[in-house]
C-alpha positions as CSV (number, residue, x, y, z in Angstrom):
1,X,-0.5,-18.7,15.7
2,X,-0.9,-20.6,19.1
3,X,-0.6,-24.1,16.9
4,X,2.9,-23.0,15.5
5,X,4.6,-21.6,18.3
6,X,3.7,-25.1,19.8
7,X,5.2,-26.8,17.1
8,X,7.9,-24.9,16.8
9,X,8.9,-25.4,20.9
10,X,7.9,-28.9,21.1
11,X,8.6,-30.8,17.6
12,X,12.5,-31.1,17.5
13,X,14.4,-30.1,14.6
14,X,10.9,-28.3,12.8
15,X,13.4,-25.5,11.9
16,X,15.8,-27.5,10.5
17,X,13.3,-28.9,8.4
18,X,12.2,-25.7,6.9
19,X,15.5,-25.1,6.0
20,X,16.7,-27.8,4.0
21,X,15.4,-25.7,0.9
22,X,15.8,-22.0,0.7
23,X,14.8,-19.5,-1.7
24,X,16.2,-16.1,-1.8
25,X,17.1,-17.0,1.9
26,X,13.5,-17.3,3.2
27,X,12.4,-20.9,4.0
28,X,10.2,-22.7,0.7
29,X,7.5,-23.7,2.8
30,X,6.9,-20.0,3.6
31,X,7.4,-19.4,-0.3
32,X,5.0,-22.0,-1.2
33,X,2.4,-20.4,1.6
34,X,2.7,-16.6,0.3
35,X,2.6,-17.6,-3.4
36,X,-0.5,-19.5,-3.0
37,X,-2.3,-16.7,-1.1
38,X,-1.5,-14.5,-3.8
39,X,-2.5,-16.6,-6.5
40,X,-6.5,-16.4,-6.2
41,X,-6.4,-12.7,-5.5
42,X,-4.4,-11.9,-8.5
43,X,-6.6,-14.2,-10.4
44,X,-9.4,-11.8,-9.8
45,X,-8.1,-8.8,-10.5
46,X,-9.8,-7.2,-14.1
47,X,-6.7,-6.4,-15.9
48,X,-8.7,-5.6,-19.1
49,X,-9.8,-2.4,-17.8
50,X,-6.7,-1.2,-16.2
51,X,-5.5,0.7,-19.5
52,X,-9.1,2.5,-18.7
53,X,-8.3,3.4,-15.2
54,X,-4.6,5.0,-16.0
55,X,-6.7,7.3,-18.4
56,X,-8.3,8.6,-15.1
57,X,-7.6,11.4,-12.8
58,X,-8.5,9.1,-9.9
59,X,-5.4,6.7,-10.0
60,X,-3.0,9.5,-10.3
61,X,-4.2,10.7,-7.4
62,X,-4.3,8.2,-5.2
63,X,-0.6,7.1,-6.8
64,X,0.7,10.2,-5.3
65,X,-0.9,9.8,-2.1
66,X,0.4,6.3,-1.9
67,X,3.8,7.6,-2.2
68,X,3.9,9.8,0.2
69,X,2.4,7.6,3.0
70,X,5.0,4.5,1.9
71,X,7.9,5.9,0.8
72,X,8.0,9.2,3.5
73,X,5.7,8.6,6.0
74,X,6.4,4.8,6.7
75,X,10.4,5.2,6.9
76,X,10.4,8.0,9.0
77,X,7.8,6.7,11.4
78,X,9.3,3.5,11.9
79,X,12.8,5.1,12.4
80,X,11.0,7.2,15.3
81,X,9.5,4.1,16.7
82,X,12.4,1.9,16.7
83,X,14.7,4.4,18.3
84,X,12.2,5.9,20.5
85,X,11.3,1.9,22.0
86,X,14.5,0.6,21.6
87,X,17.7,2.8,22.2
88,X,19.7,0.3,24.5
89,X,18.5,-2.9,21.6
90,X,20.8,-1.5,18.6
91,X,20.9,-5.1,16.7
92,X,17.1,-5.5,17.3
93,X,16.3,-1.8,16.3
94,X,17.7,-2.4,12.9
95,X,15.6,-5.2,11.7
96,X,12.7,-3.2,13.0
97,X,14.0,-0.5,10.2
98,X,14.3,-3.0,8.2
99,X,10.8,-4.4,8.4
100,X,9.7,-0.3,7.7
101,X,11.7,0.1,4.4
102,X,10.1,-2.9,3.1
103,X,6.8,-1.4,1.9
104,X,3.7,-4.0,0.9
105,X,3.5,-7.0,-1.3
106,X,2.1,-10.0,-0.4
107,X,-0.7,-10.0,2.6
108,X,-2.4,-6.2,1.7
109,X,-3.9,-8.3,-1.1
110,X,-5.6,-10.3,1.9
111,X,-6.6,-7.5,4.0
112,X,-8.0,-5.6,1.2
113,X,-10.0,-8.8,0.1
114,X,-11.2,-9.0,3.2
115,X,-12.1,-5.3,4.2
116,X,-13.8,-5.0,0.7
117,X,-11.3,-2.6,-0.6
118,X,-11.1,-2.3,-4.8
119,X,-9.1,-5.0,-5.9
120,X,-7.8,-3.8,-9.1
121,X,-6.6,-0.6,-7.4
122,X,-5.1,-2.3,-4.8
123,X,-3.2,-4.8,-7.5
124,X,-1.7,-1.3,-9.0
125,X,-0.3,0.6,-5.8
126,X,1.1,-3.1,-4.9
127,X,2.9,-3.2,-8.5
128,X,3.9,0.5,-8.2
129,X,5.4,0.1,-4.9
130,X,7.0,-3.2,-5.9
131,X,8.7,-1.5,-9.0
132,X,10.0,1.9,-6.1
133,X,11.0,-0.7,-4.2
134,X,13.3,-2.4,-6.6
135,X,15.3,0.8,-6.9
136,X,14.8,2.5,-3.2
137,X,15.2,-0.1,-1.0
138,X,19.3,-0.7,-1.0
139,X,19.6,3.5,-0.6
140,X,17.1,3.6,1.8
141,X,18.7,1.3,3.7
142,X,22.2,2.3,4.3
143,X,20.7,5.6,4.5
144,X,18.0,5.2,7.6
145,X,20.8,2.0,9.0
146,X,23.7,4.2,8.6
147,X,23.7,7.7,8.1
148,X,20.5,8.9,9.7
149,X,20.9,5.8,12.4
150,X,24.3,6.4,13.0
151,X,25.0,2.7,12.4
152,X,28.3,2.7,11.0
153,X,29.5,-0.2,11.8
154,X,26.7,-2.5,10.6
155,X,28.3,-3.8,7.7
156,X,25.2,-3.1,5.8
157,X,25.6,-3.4,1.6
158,X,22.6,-4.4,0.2
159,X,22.6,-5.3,-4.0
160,X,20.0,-4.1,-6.1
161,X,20.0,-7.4,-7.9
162,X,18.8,-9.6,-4.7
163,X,16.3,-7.1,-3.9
164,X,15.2,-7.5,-7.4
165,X,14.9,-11.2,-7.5
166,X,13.0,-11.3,-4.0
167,X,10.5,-8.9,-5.8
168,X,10.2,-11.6,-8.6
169,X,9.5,-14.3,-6.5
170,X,7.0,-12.8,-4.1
171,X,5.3,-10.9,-6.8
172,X,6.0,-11.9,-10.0
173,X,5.7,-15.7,-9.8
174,X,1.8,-15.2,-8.4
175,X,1.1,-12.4,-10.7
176,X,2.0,-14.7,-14.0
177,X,0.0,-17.1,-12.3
178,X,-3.1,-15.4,-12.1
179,X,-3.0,-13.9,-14.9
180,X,-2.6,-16.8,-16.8
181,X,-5.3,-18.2,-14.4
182,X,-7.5,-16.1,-15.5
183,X,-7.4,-15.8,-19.3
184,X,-7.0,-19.6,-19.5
185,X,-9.8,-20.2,-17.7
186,X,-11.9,-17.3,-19.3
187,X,-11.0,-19.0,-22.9
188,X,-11.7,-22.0,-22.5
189,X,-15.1,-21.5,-20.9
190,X,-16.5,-18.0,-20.8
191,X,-16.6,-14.8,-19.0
192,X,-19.3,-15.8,-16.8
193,X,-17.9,-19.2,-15.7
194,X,-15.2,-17.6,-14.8
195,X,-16.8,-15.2,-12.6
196,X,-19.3,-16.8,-11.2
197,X,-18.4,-20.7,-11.1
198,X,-14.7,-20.6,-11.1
199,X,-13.5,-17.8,-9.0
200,X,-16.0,-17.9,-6.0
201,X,-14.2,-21.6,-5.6
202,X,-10.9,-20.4,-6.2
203,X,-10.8,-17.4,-3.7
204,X,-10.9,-19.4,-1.0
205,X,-7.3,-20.7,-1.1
206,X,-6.2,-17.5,-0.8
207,X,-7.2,-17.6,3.2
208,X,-6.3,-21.5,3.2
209,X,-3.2,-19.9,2.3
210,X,-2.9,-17.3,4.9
211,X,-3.8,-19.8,7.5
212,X,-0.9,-22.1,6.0
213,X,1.7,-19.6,6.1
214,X,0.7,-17.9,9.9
215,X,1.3,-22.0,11.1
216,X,4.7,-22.5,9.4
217,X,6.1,-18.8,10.1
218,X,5.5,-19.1,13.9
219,X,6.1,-22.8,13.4
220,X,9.7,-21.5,12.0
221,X,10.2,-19.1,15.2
222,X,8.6,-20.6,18.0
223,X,11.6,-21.8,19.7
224,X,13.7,-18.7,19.0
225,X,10.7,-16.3,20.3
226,X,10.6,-18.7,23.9
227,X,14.1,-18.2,23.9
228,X,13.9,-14.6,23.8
229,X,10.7,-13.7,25.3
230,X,12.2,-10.5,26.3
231,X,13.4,-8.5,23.4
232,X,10.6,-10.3,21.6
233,X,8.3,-8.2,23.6
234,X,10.7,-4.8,23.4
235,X,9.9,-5.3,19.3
236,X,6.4,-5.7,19.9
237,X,5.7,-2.2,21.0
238,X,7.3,0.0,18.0
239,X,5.6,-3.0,15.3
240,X,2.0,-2.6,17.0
241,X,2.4,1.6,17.2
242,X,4.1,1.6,13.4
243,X,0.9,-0.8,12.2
244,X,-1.9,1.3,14.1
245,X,-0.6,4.5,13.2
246,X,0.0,4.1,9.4
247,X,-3.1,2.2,9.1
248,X,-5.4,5.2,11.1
249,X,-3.7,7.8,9.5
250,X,-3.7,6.7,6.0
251,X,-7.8,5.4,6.6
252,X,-8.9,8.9,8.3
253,X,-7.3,10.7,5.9
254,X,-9.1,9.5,3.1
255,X,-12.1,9.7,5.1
256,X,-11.3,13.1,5.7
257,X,-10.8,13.5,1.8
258,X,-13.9,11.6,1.1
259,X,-16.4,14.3,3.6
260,X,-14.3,17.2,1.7
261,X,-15.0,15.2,-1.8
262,X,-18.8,15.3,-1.0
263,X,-19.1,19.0,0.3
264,X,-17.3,20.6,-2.5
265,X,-19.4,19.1,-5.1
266,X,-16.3,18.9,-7.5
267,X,-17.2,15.7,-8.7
268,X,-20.5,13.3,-9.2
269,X,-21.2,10.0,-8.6
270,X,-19.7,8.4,-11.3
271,X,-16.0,10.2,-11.2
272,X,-15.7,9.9,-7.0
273,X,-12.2,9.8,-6.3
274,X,-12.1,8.9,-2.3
275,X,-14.9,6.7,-0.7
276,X,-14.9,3.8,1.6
277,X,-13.2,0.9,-0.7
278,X,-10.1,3.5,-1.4
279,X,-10.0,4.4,2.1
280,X,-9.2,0.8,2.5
281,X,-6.8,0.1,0.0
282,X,-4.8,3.6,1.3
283,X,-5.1,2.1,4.9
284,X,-3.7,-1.3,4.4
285,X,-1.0,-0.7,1.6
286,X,0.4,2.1,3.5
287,X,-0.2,0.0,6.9
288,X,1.3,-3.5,5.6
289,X,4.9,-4.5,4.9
290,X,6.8,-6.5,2.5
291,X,8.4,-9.1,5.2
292,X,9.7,-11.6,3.2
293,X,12.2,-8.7,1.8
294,X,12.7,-7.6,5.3
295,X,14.2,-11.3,6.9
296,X,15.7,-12.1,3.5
297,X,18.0,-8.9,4.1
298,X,18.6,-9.1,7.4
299,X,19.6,-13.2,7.5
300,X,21.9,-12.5,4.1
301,X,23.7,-9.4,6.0
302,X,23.8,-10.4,9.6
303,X,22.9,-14.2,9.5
304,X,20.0,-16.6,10.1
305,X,20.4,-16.6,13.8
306,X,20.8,-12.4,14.5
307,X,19.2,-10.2,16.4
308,X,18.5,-8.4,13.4
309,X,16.9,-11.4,11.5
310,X,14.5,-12.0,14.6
311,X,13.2,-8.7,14.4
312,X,12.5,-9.0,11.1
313,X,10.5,-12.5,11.8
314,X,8.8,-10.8,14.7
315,X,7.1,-7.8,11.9
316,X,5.0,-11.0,10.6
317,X,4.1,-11.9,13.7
318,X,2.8,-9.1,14.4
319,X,1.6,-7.6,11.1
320,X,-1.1,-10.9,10.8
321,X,-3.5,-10.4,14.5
322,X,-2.9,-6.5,14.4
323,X,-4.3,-6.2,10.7
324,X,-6.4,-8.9,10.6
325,X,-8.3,-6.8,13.6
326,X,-8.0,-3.7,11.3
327,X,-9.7,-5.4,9.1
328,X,-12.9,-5.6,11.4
329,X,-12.3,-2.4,12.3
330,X,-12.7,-1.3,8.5
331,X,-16.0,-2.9,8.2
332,X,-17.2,-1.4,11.7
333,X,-16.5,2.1,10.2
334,X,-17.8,1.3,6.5
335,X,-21.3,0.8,8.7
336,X,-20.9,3.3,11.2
337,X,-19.2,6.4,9.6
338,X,-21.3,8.4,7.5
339,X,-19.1,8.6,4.2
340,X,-21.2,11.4,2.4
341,X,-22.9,14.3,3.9
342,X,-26.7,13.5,2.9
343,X,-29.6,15.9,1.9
344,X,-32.4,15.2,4.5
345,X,-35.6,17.1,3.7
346,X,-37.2,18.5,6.8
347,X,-41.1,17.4,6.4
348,X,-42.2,21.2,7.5
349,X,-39.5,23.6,4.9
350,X,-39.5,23.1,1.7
351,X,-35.4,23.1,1.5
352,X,-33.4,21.1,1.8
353,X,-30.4,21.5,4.4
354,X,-27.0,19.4,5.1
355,X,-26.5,16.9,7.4
C-alpha cells in the first residue's frame, strides 16, 4: 500500500497510464490483478461434489443466512454508517452506499483461503450472491440513493445489462478459467498430480495476485487521496465500522450457532452444519464487498474524477489491511475459542458433566 501511494504521488502521469485501456470502466491492469487472484482459488474448488452438497440440509441453511446478512443486513448498515459519519459529505456518502450494495466477489475468495474457511462453500455463496446481484443491484440502488437517501437529484439510472457484464468479467472469466484449469490438468495427468504437485504451485499466484492488485489500485489513487486527505479520512470511519461490524456479527453468530449446534445434540459429527470453517466463510462474504462493481458504477454515473468515484476507490483501500487483519483474528479465535462444549470426566465421579 505504502509502495503505490508513492508511485502514484511521485511517478507523473501513472494514472494516465492505467487508463489508456479500460474494461467495463475499471482500469485493465486492475482487471488483469483481480482475475489472476481468482484464478488459483477457483482452480481448487471440488466442483464434482457440489451436486452432493445441494442434496444437503447444510447449504440451504447457510444460503439463507447468507442472504440475510448481504442482502438486509449489509445495505441497511452501510446506509446508517454513511449518513450517520457523513451528513454534510452528500457526493462522498453516496459512493460509500455504493460500495455497500455491492456484495462480495472477488477478494472473500482470499480471505477465506487464508482463514481456512471451506472453499467450495465459499465458491457457492460467491456465485449465489453474484447471480442476486445481477438482478438487485440497479433497484437497490436508486432505492437506498434515492428514495430512502433522499437523493433526488443524483441522476442515478443504473442498467441491468452493465451490471451484468461487470459480473461476467470479475467472475465469470476466472471461474471458466479454473474450471478448465482444473479438469485439463486432472486429464491429462491424474487426480493426485493435480492435487498434490500442481495446485500447491499454483495457489500461490493467488496472493502474488493480491499483492499485484493492492500496488496498482493505490498506485491508481495515490495522487487523488494526497489531494484529498480530508474527506479521504471522513470515508474511512463508516468503511472501517461497516467492515468490523459485518465481519463480527456474521463470525459470532455462527459461533453462537455452532455452541447451540453442540448442546442440542440435533446432529453428529458427520452432518455438522455450523463450525469454525463456516463461521469463516459467513464472516468474510458477508464482511467483503464487490468493488470493482462499486467504482465501475459510480465513474459511468458521476465520472472518473467524482466525489462519488473516490469513495468508491477508498472501500478497496480500506477493505484489503482491515480484512487482511480479520483474517488473523479468525485464526486467533479458531485456537482460542472453544467451538464445542466437551465431556471432561472428573477422575473421582463416574459421570460425566459439561464444560
Amino acid at each position: 500500500m505504502v509502495i503505490g501511494v508513492v508511485i502514484g504521488e511521485f511517478a507523473p502521469g501513472v494514472q494516465q497510464a492505467f487508463d489508456t485501456a479500460r474494461l467495463q470502466s475499471v482500469s485493465i491492469p486492475i482487471v488483469i490483478g483481480l482475475i489472476v487472484m481468482m484464478w488459483p482459488i477457483l482452480t481448487k474448488v471440488k466442483y464434482e461434489t457440489i451436486g452432493a452438497v445441494f442434496l444437503s440440509r447444510r447449504i440451504w441453511i447457510h444460503i439463507a443466512l447468507s442472504m440475510l446478512l448481504n442482502w438486509i443486513a449489509g445495505p441497511l448498515l452501510m446506509l446508517g454508517l454513511a449518513w450517520a459519519t457523513l451528513p454534510d459529505l452528500p457526493t462522498y456518502r453516496t459512493g460509500v452506499i455504493l460500495v455497500g450494495l455491492a456484495r462480495c466477489i472477488a477478494m472473500v475468495m482470499i480471505w477465506n483461503q487464508l482463514a481456512q474457511g471451506n472453499s467450495d462453500y465459499c465458491a457457492i455463496l460467491v456465485v449465489i450472491n453474484s447471480v442476486l446481484q445481477i438482478v438487485l443491484y440497479s433497484p437497490y440502488a436508486v432505492l437506498f440513493v434515492d428514495i430512502i437517501g433522499g437523493n433526488k437529484q443524483s441522476g442515478l439510472h443504473l442498467n441491468y445489462g452493465d451490471v451484468a457484464i461487470s459480473v461476467l468479467i470479475y467472475l465469470g472469466i476466472p471461474l471458466v478459467a479454473g474450471v478448465f484449469t482444473r479438469y485439463f490438468v486432472w486429464f491429462i495427468t491424474s487426480k493426485e498430480f493435480l492435487e498434490k504437485r500442481f495446485l500447491p504451485y499454483f495457489s500461490p499466484f493467488a496472493l502474488l495476485g493480491l499483492l499485484y492488485t493492492i500496488i496498482v489500485m493505490f498506485a491508481y489513487q495515490g495522487h487523488h487521496i494526497i489531494q484529498n486527505i480530508g474527506p479521504v479520512f471522513r470515508v474511512f470511519v463508516p468503511m472501517i465500522l461497516y467492515f468490523i461490524i459485518m465481519w463480527s456479527t456474521a463470525f459470532g453468530l455462527v459461533f453462537w450457532l455452532t455452541r447451540k449446534e453442540a448442546r442440542d445434540n440435533k446432529s453428529n459429527e458427520s452432518e455438522e452444519i455450523f463450525g469454525y470453517e463456516m463461521a469463516v466463510v459467513q464472516a468474510f462474504t458477508a464482511g467483503s464487498n464487490n468493488f470493482e462493481l462499486a467504482i465501475a458504477v459510480a465513474i459511468a454515473v458521476y465520472g472518473v474524477g467524482s466525489d462519488q468515484a473516490l469513495a468508491a476507490t477508498i472501500g478497496p483501500l480500506v477493505e484489503v489491511p482491515v480484512l487482511l487483519a480479520l483474517t488473523w483474528v479468525a485464526l486467533f479465535l479458531e485456537r482460542r475459542l472453544s467451538w464445542k462444549p466437551s465431556l471432561v470426566v472428573n477422575p473421582g465421579y463416574a459421570s460425566k458433566e459439561k464444560v
